[in-house]
C-alpha positions, -999 to +999 in steps of 0.1 A: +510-021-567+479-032-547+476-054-525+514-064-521+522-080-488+548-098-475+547-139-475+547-152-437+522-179-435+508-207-457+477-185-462+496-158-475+515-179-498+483-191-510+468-158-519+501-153-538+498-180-560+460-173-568+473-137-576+498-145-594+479-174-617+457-152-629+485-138-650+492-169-663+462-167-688+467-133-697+503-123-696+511-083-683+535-063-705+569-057-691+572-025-679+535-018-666+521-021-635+505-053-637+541-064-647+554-051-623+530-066-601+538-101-616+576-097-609+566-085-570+543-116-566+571-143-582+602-124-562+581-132-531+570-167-539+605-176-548+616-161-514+588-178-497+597-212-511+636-210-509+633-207-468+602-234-467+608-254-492+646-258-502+654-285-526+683-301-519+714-312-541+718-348-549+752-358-534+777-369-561+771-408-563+733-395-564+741-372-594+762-397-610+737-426-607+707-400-620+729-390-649+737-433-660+698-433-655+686-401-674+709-411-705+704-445-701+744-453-689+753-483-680+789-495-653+804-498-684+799-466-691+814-452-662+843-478-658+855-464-692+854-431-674+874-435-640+894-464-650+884-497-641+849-520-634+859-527-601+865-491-594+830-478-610+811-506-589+829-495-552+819-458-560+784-466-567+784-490-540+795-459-515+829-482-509+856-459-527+853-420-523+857-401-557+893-386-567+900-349-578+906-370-612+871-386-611+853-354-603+874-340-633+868-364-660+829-369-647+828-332-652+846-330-685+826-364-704+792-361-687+788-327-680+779-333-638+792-300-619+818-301-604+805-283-575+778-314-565+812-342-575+832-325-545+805-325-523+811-346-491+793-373-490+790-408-465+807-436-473+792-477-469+821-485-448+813-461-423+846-441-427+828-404-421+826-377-444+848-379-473+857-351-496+867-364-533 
């Protein structure tokens, strides 16, 4: 494999990605070199990015306000879910924390993970860190 070298600097990232474009066109066979190559190159631009350029997890009134947006959901929507109108407004409003029983029917009808609904997240009311 030539040319292989670590990723430590913006410069070296961007000789990765040149590197590895090229086998965008032209696609190496699994198992040779060159694809071997290619799977050296994206393991090290993946590691790269992950430490410089982490995307972070909506928190769970993000996730739940992206989902009513994506599939086009409206209060209503998630009223019928968790219970009430009054109760779907405070939690999009960051006023009213979500319950093990929110994060489990959320879960179960919409398909959010359950790992970013019990995420803490800040409330309006200033009342800290809340876990659901």
């Amino acid at each position: 494999m030539e040319n292989i070298r670590p990723i430590k600097t913006k410069a070296d990232y961007d000789w990765a990605i040149a590197e590895i474009t090229r086998y965008f066109e032209n696609e190496p066979e699994v198992g040779s070199s060159e694809g071997d190559r290619f799977d050296v190159l994206a393991t090290l631009i993946e590691a790269y990015e992950d430490k410089h350029y982490p995307i972070e997890s909506p928190d769970p009134v993000e996730a739940i306000q992206s989902h009513m947006q994506l599939f086009n959901l409206s209060r209503k929507a998630l009223a019928e879910i968790i219970g009430s109108s009054p109760r779907a407004t405070e939690v999009l409003n960051r006023q009213r924390a979500l319950t093990m029983d929110m994060v489990f029917k959320l879960n179960k009808e919409w398909n959010i993970p359950a790992e970013i609904l019990v995420q803490p997240y800040h409330l309006a009311h200033g009342g800290g860190r809340k876990r659901a």
